[in-house]
C-alpha positions in Angstrom: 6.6 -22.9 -68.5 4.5 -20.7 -70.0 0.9 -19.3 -68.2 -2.2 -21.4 -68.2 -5.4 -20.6 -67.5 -8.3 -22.4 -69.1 -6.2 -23.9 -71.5 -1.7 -24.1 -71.6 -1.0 -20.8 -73.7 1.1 -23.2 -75.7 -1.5 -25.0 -77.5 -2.7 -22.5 -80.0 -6.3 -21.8 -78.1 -8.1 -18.9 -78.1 -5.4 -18.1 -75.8 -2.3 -17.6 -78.9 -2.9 -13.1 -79.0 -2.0 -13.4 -75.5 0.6 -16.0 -76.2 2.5 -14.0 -78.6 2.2 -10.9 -76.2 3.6 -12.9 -73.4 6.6 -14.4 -75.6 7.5 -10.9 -77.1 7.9 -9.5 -73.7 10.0 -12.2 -72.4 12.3 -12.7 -75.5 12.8 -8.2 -76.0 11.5 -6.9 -73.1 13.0 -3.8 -74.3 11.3 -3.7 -77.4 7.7 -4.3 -75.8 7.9 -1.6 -72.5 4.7 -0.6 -73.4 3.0 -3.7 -73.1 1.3 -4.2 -69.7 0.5 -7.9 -69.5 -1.8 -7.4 -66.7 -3.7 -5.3 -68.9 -3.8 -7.5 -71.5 -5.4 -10.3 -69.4 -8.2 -8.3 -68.2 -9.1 -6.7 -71.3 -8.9 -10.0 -73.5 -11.4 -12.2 -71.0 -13.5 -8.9 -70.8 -13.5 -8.1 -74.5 -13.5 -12.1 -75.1 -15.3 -14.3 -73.0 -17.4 -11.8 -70.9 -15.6 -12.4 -67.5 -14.4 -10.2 -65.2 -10.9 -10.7 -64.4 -9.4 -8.7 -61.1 -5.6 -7.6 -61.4 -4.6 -9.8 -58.8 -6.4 -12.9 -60.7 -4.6 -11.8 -64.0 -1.2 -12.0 -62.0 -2.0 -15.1 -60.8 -2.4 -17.0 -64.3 0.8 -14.8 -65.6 2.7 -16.6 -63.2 0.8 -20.3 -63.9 3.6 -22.2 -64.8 3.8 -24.8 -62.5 0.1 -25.1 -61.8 -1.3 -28.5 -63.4 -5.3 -28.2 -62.7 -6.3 -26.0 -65.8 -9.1 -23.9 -65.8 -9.3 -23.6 -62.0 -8.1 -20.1 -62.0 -11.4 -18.8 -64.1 -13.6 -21.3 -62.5 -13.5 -23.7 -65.5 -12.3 -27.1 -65.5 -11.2 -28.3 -68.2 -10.7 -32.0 -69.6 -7.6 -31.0 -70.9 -4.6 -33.4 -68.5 -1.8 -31.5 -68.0 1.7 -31.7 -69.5 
């Protein structure tokens, strides 16, 4: 399952940089070390969408697989149903 957070990565949102980050690391983790995917989080709803994401929130929707109520992680709900 890949993360959610105010949409399912999956979809091609907004959401498809941090997609192909998240895939990359999974598939060669070897070949993207240097990638800190808490980091990315944070810096893309910062640089983004303005909100402040803490580290522990960022964990939280990297490990979103099985959650089904989108959004609720960033305070957004989200019309979306899940899969």
């Amino acid at each position: 399952m890949v993360p959610t957070s105010v949409t399912d990565w999956s979809v091609g949102s907004c959401e498809l940089g941090l997609t192909t980050l998240w895939c990359a690391k999974l598939v060669a983790p070897e070949l993207f070390s240097d990638i800190n995917m808490t980091e990315e989080v944070i810096s893309f709803y910062k640089d983004i969408a303005g909100i402040e994401v803490s580290e522990e929130l960022a964990n939280s929707i990297l490990s979103s697989g099985k959650r089904t109520e989108r959004g609720a992680f960033l305070g957004v709900k989200c019309s979306i149903p899940a899969n």
